[in-house]
N, CA, C and O atoms as a GROMACS GRO file, in nm:
protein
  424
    1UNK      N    1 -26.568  -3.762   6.455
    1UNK     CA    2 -26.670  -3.729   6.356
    1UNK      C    3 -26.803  -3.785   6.406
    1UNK      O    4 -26.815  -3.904   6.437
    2UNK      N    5 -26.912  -3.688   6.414
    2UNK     CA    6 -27.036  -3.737   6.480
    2UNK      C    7 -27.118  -3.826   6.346
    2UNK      O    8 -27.093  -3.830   6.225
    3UNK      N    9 -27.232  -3.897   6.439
    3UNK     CA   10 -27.296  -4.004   6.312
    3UNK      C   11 -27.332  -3.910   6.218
    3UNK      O   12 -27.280  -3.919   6.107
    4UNK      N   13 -27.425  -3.805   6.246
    4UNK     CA   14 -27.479  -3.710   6.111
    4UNK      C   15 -27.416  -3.696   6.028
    4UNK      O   16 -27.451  -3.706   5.910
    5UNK      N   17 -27.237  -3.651   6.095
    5UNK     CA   18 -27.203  -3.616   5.928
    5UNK      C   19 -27.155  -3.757   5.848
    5UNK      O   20 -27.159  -3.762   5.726
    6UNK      N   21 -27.107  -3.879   5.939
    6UNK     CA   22 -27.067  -3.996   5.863
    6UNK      C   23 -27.253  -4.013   5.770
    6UNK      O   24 -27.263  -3.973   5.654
    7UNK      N   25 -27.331  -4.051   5.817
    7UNK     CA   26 -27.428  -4.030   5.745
    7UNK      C   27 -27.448  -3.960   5.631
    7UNK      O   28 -27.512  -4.013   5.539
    8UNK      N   29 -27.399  -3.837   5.620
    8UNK     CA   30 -27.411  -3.722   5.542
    8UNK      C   31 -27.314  -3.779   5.391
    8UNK      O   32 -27.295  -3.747   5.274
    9UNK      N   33 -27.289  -3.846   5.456
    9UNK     CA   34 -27.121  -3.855   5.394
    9UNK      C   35 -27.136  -3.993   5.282
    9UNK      O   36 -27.110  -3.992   5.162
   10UNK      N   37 -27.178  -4.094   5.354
   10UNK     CA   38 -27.220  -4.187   5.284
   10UNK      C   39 -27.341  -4.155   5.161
   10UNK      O   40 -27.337  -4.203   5.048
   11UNK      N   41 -27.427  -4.080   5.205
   11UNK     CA   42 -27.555  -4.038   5.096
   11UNK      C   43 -27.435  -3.967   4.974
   11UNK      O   44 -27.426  -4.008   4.858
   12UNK      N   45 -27.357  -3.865   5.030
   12UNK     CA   46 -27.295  -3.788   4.938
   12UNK      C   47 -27.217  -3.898   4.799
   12UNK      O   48 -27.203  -3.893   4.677
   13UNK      N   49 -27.179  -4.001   4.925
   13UNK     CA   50 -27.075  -4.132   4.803
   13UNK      C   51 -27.164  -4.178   4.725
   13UNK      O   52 -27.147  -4.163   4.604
   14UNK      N   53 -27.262  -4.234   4.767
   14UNK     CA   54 -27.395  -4.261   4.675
   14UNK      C   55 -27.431  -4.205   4.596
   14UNK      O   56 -27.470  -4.278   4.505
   15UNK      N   57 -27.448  -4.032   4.565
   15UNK     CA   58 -27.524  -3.932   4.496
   15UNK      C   59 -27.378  -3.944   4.422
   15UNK      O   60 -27.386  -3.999   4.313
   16UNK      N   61 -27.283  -3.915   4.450
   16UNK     CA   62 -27.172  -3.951   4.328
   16UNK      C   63 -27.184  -4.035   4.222
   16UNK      O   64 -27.213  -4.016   4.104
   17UNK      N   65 -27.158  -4.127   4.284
   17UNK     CA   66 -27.179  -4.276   4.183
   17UNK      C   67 -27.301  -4.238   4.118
   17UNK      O   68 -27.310  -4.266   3.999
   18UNK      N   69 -27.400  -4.179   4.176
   18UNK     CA   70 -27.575  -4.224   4.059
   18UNK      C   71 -27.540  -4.104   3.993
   18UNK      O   72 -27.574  -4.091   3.876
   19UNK      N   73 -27.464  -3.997   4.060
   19UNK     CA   74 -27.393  -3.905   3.918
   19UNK      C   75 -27.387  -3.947   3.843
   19UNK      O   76 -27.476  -3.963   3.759
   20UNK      N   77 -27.254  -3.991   3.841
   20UNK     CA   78 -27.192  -4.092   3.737
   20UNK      C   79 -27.250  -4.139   3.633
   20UNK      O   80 -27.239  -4.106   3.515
   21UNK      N   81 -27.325  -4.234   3.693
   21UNK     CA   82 -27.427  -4.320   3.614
   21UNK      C   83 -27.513  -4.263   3.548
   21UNK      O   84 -27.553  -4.306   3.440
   22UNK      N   85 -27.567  -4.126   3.622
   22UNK     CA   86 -27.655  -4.098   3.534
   22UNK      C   87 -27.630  -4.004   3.425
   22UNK      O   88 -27.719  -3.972   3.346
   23UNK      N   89 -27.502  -3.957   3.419
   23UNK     CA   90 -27.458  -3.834   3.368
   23UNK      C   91 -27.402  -3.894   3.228
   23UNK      O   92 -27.425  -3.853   3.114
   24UNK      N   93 -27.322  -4.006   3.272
   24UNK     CA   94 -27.229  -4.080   3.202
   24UNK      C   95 -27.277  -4.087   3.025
   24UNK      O   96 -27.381  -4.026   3.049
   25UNK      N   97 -27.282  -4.101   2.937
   25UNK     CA   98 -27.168  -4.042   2.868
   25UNK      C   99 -27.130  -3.844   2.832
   25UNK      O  100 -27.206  -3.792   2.750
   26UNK      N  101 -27.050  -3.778   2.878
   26UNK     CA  102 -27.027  -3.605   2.879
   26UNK      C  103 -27.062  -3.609   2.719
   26UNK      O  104 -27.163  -3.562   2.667
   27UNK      N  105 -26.965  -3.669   2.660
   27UNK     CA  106 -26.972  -3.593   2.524
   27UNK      C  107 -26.823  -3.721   2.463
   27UNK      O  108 -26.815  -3.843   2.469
   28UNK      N  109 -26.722  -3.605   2.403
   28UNK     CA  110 -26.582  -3.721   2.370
   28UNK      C  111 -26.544  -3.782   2.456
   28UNK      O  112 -26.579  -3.777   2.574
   29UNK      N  113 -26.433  -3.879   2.383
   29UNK     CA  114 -26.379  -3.978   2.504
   29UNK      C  115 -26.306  -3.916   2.519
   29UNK      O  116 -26.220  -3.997   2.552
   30UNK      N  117 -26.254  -3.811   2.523
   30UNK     CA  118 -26.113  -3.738   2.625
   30UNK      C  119 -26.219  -3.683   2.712
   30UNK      O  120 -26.157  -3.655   2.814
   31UNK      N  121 -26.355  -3.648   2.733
   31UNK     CA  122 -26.439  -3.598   2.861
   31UNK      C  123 -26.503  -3.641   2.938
   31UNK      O  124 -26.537  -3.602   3.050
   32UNK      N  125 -26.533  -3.774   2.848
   32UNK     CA  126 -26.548  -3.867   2.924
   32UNK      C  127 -26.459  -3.953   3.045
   32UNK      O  128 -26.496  -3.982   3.159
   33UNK      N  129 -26.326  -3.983   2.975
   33UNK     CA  130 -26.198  -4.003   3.052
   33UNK      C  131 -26.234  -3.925   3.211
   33UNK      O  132 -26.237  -3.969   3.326
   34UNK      N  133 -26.257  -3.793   3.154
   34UNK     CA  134 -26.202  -3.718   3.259
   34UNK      C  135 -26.322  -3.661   3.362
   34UNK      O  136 -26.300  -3.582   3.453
   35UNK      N  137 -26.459  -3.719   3.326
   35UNK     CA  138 -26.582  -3.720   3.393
   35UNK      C  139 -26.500  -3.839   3.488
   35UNK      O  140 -26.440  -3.816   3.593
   36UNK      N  141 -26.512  -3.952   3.431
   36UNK     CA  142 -26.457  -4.066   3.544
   36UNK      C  143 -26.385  -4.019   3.655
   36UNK      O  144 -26.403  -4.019   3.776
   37UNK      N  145 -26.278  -3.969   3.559
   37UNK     CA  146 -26.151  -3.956   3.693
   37UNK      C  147 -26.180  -3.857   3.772
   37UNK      O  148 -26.141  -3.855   3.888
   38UNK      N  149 -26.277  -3.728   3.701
   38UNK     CA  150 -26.310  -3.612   3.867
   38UNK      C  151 -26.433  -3.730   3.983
   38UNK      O  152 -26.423  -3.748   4.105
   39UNK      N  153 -26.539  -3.789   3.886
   39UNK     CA  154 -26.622  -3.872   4.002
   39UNK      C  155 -26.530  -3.969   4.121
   39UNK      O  156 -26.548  -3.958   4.243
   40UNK      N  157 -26.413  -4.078   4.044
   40UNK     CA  158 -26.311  -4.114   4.117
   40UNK      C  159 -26.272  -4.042   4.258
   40UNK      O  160 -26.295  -4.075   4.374
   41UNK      N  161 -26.189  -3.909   4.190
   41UNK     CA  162 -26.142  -3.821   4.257
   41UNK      C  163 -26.267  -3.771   4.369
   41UNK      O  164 -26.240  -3.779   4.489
   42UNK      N  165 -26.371  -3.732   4.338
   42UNK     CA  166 -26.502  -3.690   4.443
   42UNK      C  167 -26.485  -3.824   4.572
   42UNK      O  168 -26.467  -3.817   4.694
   43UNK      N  169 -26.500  -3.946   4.476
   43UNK     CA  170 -26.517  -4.100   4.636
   43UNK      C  171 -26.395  -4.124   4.667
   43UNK      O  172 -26.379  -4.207   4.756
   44UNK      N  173 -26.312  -4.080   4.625
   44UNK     CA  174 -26.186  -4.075   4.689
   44UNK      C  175 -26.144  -3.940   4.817
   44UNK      O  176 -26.091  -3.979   4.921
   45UNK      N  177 -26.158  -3.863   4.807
   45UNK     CA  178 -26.172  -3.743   4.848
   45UNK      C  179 -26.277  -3.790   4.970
   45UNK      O  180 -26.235  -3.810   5.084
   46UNK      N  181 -26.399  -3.804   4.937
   46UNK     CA  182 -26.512  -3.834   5.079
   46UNK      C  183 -26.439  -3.984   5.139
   46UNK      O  184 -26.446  -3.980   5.262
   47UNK      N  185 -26.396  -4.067   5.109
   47UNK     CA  186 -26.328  -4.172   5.167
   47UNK      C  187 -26.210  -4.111   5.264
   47UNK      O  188 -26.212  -4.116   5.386
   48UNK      N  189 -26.124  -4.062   5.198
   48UNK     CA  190 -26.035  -3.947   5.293
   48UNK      C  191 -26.098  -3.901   5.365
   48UNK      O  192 -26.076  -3.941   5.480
   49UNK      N  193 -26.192  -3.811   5.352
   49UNK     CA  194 -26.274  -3.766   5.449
   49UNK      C  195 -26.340  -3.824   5.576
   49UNK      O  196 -26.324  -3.787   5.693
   50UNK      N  197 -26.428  -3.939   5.521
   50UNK     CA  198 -26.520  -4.019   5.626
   50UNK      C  199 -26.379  -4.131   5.707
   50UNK      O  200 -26.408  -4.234   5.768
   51UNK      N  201 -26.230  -4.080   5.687
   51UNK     CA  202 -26.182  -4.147   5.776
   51UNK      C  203 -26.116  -4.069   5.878
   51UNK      O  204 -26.039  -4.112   5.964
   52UNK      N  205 -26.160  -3.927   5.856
   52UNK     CA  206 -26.135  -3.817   5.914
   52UNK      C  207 -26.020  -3.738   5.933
   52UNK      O  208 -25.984  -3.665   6.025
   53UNK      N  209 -25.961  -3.777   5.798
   53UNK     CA  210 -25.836  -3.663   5.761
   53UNK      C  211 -25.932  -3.556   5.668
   53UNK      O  212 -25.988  -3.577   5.560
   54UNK      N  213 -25.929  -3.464   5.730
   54UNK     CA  214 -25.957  -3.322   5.657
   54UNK      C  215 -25.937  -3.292   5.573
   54UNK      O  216 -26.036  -3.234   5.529
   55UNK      N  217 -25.844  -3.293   5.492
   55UNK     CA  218 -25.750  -3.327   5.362
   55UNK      C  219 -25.857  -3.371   5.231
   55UNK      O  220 -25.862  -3.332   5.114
   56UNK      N  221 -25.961  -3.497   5.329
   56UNK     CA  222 -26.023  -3.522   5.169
   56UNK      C  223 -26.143  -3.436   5.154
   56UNK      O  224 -26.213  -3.436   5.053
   57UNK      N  225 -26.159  -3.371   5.247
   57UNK     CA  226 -26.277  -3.256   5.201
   57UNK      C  227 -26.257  -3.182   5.102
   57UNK      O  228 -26.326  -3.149   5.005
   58UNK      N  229 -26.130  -3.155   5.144
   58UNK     CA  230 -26.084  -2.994   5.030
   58UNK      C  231 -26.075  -3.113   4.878
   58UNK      O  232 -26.090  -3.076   4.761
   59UNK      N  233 -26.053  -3.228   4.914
   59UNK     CA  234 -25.999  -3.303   4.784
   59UNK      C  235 -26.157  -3.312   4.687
   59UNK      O  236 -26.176  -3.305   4.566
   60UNK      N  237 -26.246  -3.331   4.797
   60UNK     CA  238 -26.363  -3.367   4.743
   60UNK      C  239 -26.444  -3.217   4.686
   60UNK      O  240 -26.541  -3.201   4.612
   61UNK      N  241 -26.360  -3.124   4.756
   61UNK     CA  242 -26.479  -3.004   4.708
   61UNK      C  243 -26.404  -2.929   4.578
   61UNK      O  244 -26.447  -2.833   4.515
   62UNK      N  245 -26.283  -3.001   4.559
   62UNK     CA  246 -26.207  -2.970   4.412
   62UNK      C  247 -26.277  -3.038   4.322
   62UNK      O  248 -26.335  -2.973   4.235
   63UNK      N  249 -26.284  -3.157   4.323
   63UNK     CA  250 -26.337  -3.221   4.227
   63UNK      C  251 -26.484  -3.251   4.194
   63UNK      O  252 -26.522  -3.297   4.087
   64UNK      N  253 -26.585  -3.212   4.326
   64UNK     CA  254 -26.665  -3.152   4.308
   64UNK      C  255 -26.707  -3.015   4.211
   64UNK      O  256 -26.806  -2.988   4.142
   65UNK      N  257 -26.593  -2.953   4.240
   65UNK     CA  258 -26.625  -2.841   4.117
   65UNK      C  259 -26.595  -2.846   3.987
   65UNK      O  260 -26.637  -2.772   3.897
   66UNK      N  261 -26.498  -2.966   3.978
   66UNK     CA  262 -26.495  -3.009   3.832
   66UNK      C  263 -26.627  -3.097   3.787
   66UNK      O  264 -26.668  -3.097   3.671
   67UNK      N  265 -26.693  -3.176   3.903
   67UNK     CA  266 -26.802  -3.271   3.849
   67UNK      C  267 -26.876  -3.106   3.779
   67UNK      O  268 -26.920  -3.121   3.665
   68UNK      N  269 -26.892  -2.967   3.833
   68UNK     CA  270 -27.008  -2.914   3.766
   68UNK      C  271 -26.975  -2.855   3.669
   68UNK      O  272 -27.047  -2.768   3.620
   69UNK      N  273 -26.867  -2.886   3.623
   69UNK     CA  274 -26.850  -2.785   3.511
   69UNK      C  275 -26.815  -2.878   3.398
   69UNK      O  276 -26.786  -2.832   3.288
   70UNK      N  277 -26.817  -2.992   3.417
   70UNK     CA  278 -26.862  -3.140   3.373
   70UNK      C  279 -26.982  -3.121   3.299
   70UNK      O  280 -27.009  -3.126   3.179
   71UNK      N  281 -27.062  -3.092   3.426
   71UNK     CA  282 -27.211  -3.135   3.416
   71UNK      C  283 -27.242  -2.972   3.274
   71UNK      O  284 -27.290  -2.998   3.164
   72UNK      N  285 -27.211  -2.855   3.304
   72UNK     CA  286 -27.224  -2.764   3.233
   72UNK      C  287 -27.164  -2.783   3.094
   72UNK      O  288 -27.201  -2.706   3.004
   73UNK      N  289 -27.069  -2.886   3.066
   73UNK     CA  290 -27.028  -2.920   2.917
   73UNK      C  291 -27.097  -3.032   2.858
   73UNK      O  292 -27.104  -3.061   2.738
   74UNK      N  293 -27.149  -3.094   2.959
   74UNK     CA  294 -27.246  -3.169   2.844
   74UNK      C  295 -27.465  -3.087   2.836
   74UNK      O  296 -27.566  -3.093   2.767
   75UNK      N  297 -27.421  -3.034   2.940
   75UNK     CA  298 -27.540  -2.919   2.909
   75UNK      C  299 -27.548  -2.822   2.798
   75UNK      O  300 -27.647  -2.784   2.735
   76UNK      N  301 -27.424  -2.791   2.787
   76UNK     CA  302 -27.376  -2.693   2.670
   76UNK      C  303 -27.387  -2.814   2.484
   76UNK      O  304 -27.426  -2.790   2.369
   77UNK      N  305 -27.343  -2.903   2.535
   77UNK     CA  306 -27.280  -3.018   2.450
   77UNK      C  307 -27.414  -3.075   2.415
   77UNK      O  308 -27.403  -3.165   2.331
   78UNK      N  309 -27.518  -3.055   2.448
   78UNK     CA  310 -27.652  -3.145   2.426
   78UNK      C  311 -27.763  -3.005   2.370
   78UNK      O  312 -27.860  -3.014   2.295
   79UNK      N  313 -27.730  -2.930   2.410
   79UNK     CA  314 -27.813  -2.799   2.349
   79UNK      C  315 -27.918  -2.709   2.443
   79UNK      O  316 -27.946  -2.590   2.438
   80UNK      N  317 -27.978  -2.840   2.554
   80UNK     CA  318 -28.117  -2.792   2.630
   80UNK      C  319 -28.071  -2.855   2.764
   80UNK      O  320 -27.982  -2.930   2.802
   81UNK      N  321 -28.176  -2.786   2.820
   81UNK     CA  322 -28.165  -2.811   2.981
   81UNK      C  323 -28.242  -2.915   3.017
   81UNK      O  324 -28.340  -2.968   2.965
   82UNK      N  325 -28.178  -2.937   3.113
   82UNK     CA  326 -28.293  -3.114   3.181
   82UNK      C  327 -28.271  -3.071   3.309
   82UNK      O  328 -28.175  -2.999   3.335
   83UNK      N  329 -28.364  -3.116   3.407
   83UNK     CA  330 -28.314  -3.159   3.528
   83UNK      C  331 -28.238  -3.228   3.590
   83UNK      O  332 -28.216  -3.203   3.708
   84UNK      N  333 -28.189  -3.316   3.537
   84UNK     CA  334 -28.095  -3.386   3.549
   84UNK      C  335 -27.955  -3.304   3.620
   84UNK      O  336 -27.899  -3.322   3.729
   85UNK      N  337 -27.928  -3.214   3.515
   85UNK     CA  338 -27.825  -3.134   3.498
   85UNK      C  339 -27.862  -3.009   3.637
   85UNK      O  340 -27.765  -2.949   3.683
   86UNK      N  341 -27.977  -2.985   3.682
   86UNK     CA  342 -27.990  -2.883   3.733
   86UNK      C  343 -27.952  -2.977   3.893
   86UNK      O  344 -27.862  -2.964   3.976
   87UNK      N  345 -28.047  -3.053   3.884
   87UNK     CA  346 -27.984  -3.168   4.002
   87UNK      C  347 -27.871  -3.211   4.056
   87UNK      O  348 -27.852  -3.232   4.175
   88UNK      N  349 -27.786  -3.226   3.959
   88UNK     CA  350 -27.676  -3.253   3.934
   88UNK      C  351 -27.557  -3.140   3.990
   88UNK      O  352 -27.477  -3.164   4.081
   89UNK      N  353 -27.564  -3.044   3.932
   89UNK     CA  354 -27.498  -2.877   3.988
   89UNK      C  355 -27.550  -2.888   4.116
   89UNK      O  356 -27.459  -2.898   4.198
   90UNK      N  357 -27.645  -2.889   4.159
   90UNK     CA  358 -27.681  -2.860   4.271
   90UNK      C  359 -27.634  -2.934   4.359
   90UNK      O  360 -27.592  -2.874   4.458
   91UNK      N  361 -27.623  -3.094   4.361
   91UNK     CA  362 -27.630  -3.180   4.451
   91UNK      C  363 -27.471  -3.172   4.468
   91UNK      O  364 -27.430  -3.208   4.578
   92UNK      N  365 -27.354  -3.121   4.354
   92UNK     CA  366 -27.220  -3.083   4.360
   92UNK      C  367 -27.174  -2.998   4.457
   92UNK      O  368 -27.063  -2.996   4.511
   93UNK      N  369 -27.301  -2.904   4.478
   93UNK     CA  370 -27.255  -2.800   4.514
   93UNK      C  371 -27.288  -2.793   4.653
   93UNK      O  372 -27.218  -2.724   4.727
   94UNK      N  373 -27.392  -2.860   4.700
   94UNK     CA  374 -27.468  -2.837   4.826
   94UNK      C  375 -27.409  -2.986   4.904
   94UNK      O  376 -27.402  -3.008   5.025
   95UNK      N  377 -27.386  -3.038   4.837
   95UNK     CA  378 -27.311  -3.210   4.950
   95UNK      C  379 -27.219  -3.158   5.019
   95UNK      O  380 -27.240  -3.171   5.139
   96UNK      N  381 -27.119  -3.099   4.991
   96UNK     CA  382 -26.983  -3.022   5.048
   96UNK      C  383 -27.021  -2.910   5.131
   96UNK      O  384 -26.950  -2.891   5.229
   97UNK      N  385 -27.117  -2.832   5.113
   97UNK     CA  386 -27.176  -2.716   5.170
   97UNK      C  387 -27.229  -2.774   5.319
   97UNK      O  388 -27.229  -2.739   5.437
   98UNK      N  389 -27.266  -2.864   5.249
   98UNK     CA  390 -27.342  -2.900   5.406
   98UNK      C  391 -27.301  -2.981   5.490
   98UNK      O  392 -27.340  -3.001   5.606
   99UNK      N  393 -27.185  -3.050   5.405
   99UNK     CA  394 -27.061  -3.159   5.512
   99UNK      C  395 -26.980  -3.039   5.579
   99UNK      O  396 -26.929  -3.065   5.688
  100UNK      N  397 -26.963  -2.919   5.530
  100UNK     CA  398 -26.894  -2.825   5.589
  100UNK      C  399 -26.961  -2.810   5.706
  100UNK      O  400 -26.896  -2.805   5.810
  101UNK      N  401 -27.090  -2.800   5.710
  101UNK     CA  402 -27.144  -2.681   5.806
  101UNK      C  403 -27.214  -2.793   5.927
  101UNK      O  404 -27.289  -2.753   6.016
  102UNK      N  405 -27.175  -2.932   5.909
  102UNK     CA  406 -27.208  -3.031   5.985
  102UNK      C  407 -27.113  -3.012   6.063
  102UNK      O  408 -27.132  -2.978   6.180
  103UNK      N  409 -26.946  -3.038   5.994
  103UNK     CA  410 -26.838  -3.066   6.033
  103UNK      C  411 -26.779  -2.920   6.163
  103UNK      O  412 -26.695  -2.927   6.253
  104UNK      N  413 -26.860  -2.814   6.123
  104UNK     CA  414 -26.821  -2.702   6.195
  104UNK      C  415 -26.897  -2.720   6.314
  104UNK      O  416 -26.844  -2.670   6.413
  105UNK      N  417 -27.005  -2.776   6.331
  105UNK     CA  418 -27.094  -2.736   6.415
  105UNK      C  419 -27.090  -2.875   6.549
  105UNK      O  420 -27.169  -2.899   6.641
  106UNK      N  421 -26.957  -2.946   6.505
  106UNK     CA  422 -26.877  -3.080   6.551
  106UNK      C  423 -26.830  -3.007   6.672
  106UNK      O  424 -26.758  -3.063   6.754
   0.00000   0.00000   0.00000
């Protein structure tokens, strides 16, 4: 695994966690529960990953897609749009996109 994408990779664990944090509370505590455990599942997944079993990519780009549809129930759940939320989808969607296209170009 070249430095760029370990690089890539570490920002991505970071932008998780300030997910987290910043997202944190969804809405109920059963969505909340389960905000935790997909962010979990995301630094778990890039940890798999940044040790270079392949395995945690796909793990991370599952639960990546649960962080956005996360992020779309408390968007829905709050009434209005923020940036936050638009940030948020995005940064779900494009961390994996672009660890892909690092990892290909390996």
């Amino acid at each position: 695994m070249h430095g760029v994408l370990k690089v890539w990779l570490w920002i991505s664990i970071v932008t998780a966690v300030a997910g987290a944090v910043l997202l944190y509370p969804i809405g109920p505590v059963s969505l909340n529960v389960l905000f935790i455990l997909i962010k979990i599942g995301m630094v778990t997944g890039l940890v798999i990953f940044l040790r270079g079993n392949k395995d945690g990519f796909v793990i991370w780009c599952c639960f990546s897609a649960g962080a956005v549809l996360m992020t779309l129930f408390k968007w829905i759940g709050t009434g209005k749009m923020t940036p936050l939320f638009i940030i948020a989808i995005v940064a779900d969607i494009l961390m994996p996109t672009v660890a892909y296209f690092l990892k290909k170009s390996n």
